[in-house]
C-alpha positions in Angstrom: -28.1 2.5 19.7 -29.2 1.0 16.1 -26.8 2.2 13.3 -28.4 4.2 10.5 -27.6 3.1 6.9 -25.8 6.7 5.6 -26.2 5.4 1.9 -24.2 6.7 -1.2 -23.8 5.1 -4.8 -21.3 3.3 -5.8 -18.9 6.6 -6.3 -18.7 6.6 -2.8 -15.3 6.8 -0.5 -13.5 3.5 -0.4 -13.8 1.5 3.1 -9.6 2.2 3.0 -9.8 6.0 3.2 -11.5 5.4 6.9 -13.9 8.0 6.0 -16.8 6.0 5.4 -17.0 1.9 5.0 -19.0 -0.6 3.2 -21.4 -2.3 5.5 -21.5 -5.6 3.0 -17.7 -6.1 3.4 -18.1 -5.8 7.3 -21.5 -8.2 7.5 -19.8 -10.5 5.3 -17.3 -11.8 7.9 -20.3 -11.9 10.3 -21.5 -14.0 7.2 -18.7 -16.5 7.9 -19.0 -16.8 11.6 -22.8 -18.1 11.7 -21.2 -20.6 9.0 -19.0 -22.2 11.2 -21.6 -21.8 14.5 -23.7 -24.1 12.5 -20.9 -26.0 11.6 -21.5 -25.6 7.5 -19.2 -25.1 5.0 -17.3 -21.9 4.8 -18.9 -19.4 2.5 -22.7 -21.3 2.9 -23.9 -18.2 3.8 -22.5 -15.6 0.9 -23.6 -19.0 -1.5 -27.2 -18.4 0.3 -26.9 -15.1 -0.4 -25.5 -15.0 -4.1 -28.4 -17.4 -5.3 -31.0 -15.3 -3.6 -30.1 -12.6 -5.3 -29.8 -14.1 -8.6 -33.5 -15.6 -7.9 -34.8 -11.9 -7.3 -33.6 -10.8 -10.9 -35.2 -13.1 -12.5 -38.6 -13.0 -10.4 -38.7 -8.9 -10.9 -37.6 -8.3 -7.6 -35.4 -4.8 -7.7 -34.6 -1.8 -5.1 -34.8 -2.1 -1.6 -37.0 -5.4 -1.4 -33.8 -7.1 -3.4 -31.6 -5.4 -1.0 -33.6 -7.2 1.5 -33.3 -10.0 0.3 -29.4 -9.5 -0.3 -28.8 -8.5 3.2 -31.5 -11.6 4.8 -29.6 -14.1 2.8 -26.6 -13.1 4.1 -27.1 -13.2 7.7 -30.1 -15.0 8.5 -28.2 -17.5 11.1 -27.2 -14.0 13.0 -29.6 -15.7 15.6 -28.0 -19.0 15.9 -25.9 -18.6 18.7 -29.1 -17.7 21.1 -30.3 -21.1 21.8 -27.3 -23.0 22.1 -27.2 -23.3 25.6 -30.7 -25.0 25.7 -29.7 -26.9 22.8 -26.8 -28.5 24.0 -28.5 -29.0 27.2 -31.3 -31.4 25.7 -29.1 -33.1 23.0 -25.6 -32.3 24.1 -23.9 -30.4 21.1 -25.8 -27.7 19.9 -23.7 -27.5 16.5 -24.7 -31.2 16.3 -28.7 -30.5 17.0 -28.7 -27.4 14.4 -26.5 -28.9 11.5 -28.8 -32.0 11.8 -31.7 -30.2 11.1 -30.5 -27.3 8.4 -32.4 -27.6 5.5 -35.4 -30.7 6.6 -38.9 -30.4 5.6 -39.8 -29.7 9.7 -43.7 -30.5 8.8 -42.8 -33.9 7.7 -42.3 -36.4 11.0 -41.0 -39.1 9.3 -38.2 -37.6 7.9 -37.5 -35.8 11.3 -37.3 -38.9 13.4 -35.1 -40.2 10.7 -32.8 -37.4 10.6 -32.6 -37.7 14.2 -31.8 -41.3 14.6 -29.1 -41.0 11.9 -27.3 -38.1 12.8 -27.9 -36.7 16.5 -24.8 -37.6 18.7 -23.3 -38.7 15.2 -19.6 -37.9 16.9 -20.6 -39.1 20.7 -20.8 -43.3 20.5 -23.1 -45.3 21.3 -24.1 -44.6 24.6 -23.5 -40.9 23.4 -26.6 -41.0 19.9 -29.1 -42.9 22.5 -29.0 -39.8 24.9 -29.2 -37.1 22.3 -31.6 -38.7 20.7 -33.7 -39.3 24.1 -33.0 -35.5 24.8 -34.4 -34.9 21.4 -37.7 -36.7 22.0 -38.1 -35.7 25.6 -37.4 -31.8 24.6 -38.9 -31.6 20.8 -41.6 -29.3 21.1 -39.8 -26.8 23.2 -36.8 -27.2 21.4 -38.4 -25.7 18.4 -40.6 -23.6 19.5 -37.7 -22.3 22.1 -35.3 -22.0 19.5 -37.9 -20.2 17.0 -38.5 -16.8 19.5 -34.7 -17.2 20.4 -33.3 -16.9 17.0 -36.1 -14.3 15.8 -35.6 -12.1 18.7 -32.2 -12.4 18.8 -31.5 -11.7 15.2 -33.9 -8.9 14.7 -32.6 -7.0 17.6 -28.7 -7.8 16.4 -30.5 -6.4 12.6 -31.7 -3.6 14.1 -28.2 -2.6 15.8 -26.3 -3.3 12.5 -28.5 -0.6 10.8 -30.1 -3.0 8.9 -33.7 -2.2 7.2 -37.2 -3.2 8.7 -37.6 -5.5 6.3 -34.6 -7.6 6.7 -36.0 -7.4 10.2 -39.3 -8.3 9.6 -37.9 -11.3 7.3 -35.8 -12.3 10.3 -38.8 -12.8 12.6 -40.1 -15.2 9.9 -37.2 -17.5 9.8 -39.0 -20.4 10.8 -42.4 -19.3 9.1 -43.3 -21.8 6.1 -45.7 -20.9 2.6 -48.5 -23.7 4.0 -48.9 -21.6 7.9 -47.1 -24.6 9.6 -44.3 -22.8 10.9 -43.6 -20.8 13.8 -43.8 -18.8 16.0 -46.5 -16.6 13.5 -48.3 -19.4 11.5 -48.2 -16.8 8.8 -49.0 -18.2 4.9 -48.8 -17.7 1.2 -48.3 -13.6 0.8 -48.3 -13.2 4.6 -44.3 -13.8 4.3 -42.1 -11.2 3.1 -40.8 -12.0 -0.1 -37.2 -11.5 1.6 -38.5 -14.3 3.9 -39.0 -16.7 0.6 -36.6 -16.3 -1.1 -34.4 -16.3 1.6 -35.6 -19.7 3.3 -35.7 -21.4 0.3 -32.1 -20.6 -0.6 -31.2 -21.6 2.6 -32.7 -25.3 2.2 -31.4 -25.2 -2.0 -27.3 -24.5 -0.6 -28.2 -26.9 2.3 -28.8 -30.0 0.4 -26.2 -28.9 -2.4 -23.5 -29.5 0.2 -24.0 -33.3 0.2 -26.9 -34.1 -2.7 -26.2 -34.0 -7.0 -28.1 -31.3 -8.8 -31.0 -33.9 -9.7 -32.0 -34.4 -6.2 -31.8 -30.8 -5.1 -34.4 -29.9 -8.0 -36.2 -33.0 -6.7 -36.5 -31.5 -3.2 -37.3 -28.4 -4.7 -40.3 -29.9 -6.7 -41.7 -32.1 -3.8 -41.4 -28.6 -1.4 -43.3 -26.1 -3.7 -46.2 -25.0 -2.1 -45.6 -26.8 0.9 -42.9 -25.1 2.7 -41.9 -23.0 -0.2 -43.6 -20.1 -2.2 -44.3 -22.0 -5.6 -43.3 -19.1 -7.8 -40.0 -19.2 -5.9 -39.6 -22.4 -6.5 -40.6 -22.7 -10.3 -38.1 -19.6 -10.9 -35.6 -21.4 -9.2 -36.5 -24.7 -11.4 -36.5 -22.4 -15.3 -32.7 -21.7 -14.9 -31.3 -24.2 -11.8 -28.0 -25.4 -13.5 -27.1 -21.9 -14.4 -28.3 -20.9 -11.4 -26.5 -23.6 -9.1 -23.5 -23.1 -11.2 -22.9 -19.6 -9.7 -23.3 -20.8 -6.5 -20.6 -23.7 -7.0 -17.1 -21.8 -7.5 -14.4 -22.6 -4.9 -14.8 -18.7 -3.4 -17.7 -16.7 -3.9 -16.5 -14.1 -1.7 -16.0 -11.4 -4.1 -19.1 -12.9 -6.0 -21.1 -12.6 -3.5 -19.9 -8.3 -2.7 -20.3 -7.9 -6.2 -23.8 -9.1 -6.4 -25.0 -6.4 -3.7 -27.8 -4.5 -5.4 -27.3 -0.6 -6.0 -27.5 2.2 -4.0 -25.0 0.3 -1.9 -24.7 1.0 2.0 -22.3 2.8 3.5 -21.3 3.9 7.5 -19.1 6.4 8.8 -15.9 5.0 10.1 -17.0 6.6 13.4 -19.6 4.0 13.8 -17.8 1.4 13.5 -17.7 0.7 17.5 -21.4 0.1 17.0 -20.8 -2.8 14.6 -18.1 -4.3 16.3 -20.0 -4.2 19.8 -22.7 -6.3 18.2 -20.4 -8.6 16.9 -19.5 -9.3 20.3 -22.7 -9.7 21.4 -23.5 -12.3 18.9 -20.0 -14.2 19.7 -20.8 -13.7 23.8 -24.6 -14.7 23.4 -23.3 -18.3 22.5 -23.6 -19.1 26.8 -24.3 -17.8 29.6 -20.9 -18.1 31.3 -19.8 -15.6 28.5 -22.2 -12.2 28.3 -20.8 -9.5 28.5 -17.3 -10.8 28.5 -16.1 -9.5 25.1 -17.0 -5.5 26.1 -15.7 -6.5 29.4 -12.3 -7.4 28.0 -12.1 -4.8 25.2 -12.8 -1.9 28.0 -10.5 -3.1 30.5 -7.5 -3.4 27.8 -8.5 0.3 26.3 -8.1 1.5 29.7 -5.2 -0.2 30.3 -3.3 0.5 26.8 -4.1 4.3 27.7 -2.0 3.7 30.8 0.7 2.7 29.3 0.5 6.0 27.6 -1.0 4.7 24.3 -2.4 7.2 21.9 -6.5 7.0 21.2 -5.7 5.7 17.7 -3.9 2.6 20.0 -7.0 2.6 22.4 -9.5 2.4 19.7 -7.5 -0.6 17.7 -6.9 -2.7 21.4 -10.9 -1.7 21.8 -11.9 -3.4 18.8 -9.9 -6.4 18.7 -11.1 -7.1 22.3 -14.7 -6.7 20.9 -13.8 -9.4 18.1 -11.3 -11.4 20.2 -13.6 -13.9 20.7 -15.7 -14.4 17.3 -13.8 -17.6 16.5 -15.8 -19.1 20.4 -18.9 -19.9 17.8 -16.9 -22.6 16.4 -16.9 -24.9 19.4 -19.9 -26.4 20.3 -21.0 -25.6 23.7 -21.1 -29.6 24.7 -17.0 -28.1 25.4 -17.8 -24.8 26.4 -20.5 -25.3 29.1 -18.5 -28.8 30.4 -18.0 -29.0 34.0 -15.6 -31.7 33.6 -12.1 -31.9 32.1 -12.1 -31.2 28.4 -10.4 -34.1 26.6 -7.2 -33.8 24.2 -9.4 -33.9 21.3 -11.3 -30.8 23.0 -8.4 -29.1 23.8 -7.4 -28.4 20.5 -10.6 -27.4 19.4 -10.6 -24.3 22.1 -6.8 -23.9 21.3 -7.9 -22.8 17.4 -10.7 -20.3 18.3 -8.1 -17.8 18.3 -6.8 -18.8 14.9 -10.8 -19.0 13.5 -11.6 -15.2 14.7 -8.6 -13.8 12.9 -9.1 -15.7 10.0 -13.0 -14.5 9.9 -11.4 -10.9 10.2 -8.9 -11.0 7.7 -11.5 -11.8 5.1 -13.2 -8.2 5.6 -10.9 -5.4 4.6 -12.5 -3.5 7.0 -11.7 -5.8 9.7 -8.2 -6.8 8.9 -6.4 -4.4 10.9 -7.6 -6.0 13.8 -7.2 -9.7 12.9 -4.1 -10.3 14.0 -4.3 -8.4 17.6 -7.6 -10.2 17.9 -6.1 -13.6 17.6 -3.0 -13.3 19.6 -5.1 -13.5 23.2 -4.0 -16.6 24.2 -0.4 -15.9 23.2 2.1 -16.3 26.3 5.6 -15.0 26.7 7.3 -17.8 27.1 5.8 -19.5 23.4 3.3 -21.8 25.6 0.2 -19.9 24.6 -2.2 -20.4 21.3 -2.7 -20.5 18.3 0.8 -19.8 16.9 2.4 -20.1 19.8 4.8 -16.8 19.6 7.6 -16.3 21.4 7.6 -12.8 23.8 9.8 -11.3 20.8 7.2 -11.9 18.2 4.1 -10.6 20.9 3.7 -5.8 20.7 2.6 -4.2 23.7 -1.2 -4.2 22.9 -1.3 -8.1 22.5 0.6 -8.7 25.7 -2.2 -6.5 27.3 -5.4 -7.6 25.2 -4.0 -11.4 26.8 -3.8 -10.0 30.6 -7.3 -8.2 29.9 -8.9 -11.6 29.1 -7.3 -13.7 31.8 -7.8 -11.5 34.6 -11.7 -11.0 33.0 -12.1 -14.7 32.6 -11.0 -15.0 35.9 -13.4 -13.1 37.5 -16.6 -14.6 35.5 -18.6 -17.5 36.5 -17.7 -21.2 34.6 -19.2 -24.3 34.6 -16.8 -25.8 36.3 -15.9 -23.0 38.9 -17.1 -19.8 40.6 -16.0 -16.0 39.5 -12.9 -15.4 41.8 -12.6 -12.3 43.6 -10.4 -9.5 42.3 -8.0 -10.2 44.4 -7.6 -14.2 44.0 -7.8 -12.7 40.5 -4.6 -10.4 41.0 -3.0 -13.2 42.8 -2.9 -15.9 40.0 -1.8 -13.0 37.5 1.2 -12.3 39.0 1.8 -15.6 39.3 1.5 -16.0 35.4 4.1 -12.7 35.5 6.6 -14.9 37.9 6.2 -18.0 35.7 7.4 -15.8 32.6 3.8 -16.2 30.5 2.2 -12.4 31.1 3.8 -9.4 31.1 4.5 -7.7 34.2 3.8 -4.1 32.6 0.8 -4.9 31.2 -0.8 -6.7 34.3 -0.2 -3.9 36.4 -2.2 -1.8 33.6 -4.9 -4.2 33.9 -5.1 -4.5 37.5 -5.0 -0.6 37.7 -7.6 -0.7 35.2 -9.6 -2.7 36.9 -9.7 -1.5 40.1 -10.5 2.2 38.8 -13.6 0.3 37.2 -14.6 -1.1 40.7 -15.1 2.4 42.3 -17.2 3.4 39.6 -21.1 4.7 41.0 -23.9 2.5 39.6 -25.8 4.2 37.3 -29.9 4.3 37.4 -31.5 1.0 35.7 -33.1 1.2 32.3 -36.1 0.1 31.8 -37.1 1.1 35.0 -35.7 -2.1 36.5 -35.0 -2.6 40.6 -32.2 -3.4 41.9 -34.0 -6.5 42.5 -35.6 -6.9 39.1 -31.2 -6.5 37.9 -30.2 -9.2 40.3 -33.2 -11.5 39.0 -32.1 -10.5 35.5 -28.6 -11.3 35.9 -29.6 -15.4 37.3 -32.1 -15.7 34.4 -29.8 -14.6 31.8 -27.1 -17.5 32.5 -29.8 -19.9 32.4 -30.7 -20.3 36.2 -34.7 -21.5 36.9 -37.0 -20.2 39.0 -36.3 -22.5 42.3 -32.1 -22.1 41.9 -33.0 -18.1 41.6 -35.5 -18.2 44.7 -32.5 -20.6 46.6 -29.9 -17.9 45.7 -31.7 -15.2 46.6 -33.8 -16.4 49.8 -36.9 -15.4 48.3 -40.3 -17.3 46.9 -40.4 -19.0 43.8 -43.5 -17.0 43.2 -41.9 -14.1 44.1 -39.4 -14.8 41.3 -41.9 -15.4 38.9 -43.5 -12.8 39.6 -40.0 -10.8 39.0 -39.4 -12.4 35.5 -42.8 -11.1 34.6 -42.2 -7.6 35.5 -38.6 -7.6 34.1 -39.8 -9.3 30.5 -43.0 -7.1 30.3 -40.4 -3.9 31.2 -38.4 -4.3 28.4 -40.3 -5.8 25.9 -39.2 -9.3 25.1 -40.0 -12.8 25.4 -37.0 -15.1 25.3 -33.6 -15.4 27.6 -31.5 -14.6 24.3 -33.4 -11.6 23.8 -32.9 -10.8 27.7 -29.0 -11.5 27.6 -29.0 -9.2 24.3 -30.7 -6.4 26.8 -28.4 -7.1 29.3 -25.1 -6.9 27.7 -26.4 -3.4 25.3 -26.8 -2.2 29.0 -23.9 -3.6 30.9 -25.9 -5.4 33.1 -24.1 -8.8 33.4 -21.7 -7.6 36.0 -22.6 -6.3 39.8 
């Protein structure tokens, strides 16, 4: 269910009162995460943001179309995490492919080829570039077009369950959408485009190129762009005031900057809703690959259940809830080159997955609506016996609900599909958990409240389908979701190819969308990941 925007002026409660909270201070560590997914510099987003903002003053721009511009600046990477699979799979790092990309003129070919010979497999040697960029040329139109509907689908729907307006929305499904009708996937032109949309996309490309390129250069870009990619009266307003403007933009922090500049009457939620948010931040974080949807809720509801066995109050239950919904926020800052690797992950990739804990509470802490669940949230890889990451706490330093949240996630890991192994059966599951209790690194209290848990979720009846979906249609769902084609479905499931296309038609026409993200999205709003 979408959030609705309850919307009070700027006398309203404070987010710390927990009677109602300020959706900008929320969205803004969501900000943060889609910077590091893309692997930019903290804060590009809020910089994005700031600037657009600053542009809509001075082109006229005031109530709710400058609040959608505010709020599409902000987050319009919420749909980044929806193609990385594919990405990865044609270039092998999808934080690579996107990064190398951010910000280029995509209409002119030159520049493209060049960008890709220079920078794709940049970290990967030599034999490492000539495959990403053979991947590139093998895969380029499908690539884009593929990641166009993914990240337009994907963010619009995550938009729509934030609360957010229809014209963020609308601005979200023109991501890719350029001033000359060469984009995709609409071809819209000129006024076609939301002015959120053109403001927003140019202040994307402007903060881009200010990461690695002087001021002159950026106004050159800017110049050589107008009318091309960009709306020219965007551009020209940009041009009248760019040092003052770019100035703003440049501070070592523009956190506060950045709330500050949010136009009047400000959002606001209930407190209550705040499950809605912080389920949809798990979506986005889960959405990153296949091997993972689903698996923040999963987690979050196994260690509520379990925390409430222990005889934790609701106030406990809703905190462990949360934190297992955000647990996993820091995942988008690995590329899925690690991630998706059916091989042994290297030292050097080791420590990469051993700080996503430390980048998810860190991405809470920034939001005072999210810090009380930043440091639960980033304790689930912490072990008893101090072997565990990122701080490595002793069993001393670890409260009840973190020693829980980390059996939630380990026995929930354990019985989810990898690259590199199948989903173990609950009780192989059960088996290697009370090993990890013998070998003093979980806690034998709160594994048995997880296995209990868990086994009281196993005799649960199915519900119906929504959508109208078969039980079929479900099992189709659940192979197309992690990335399986047509021929590996029809092998799994001892039926026809056609019979599976013929499935995925029925199952995309039923619920209304076009793309796997967008399909994975359905699935994990409905629980549908797990049998």
């Amino acid at each position: 269910m979408a959030l609705r925007h309850e919307v009070a002026e700027s006398t309203a409660p404070s987010p710390q009162s927990h009677a109602s909270l300020r959706l900008a201070e929320i969205l803004a560590a969501l900000s943060l995460a889609t910077d590091l997914a893309n692997a930019f510099p903290i804060e590009k987003a809020l910089r994005n943001c700031l600037l657009a903002v600053q542009l809509g003053h001075r082109l006229g721009i005031n109530g709710q179309a400058l609040s959608d511009v505010y709020y599409f600046s902000l987050l319009r990477s919420i749909g980044c995490t929806s193609y990385a699979y594919e990405e990865a799979l044609a270039v092998g790092d999808d934080q690579n492919f996107r990064n190398t990309f951010a910000g280029l003129d995509s209409a002119n070919r030159t520049d493209v080829l060049r960008r890709a010979l220079s920078r794709l497999g940049e970290q990967a040697g030599p034999v490492g570039r000539a495959r990403a960029f053979g991947g590139f040329l093998a895969h380029a139109p499908h690539l884009v077009e593929g990641m166009a509907a993914a990240n337009c689908e994907a963010g619009t729907r995550l938009a729509e369950r934030l609360g957010l307006s229809n014209g963020v929305r609308t601005a979200l499904a023109e991501l890719h959408e350029r001033w000359d009708g060469a984009g995709v996937p609409g071809h819209l032109a000129g006024q076609e485009l939301s002015i959120a949309a053109r403001i927003g996309v140019f202040c994307h490309d402007v903060t881009v190129h200010r990461t690695t390129a002087t001021r002159d250069e950026v106004r050159r870009m800017v110049r050589r762009r107008a009318g091309g990619e960009h709306d020219p009266e965007v551009a020209t307003a940009f041009l009248s005031a760019s040092d003052e403007l770019l100035s703003g933009i440049e501070a070592g922090s523009v956190w506060d900057a950045a709330l500050e500049a949010e136009p009047e009457p400000r959002p606001w939620i209930p407190a209550s809703r705040l499950d809605e948010v912080t389920r949809a931040f798990a979506d986005f974080a889960d959405l990153k690959s296949p091997y993972t949807l689903g698996h923040s809720t999963g987690v979050a509801d196994l260690a509520e259940s379990a925390i409430k066995r222990l005889g934790g109050t609701d106030s406990e239950g809703a905190s462990i809830r949360r934190a297992g919904q955000l647990h996993d926020l820091g995942r988008v800052s690995v590329s899925n080159a690690v991630w998706d690797r059916r091989a042994a992950l290297s030292a050097a990739d080791w420590e990469r997955v051993r700080l996503h804990p430390y980048y998810s509470e860190r991405l809470l802490d920034r939001s005072p609506v999210l810090r009380p669940y930043a440091r639960l949230a980033g304790a689930h890889h912490e072990c008893l016996d101090g072997s565990g990451y990122h701080r490595g706490s002793p069993a001393a330093l670890l409260p009840r609900a973190a020693r829980v949240l980390a059996a939630a996630d380990a026995f929930h890991a354990m019985t989810e599909l990898r690259p590199y192994r199948a989903a173990l059966e609950a009780t192989v599951a059960k088996r290697q958990l009370q090993r990890e209790v013998s070998e003093g690194r979980l806690d034998e209290e709160a594994v048995g409240a997880v296995l209990a848990a868990a086994g009281q979720d196993a005799e649960l009846a199915r519900r119906e389908w929504p959508a109208q979906l078969t039980d079929r249609e479900v099992d189709v769902l659940r192979l197309v979701v992690i990335g399986r084609r047509n021929r590996e479905i029809a092998a799994q499931l001892f039926v026809s190819q056609e019979t599976v296309r013929t499935h995925v038609r029925h199952i995309y026409e039923k619920v209304g969308l076009s793309s796997r993200a967008g399909l994975a999205l359905f699935a994990m709003e409905h629980d549908l990941i797990r049998g």
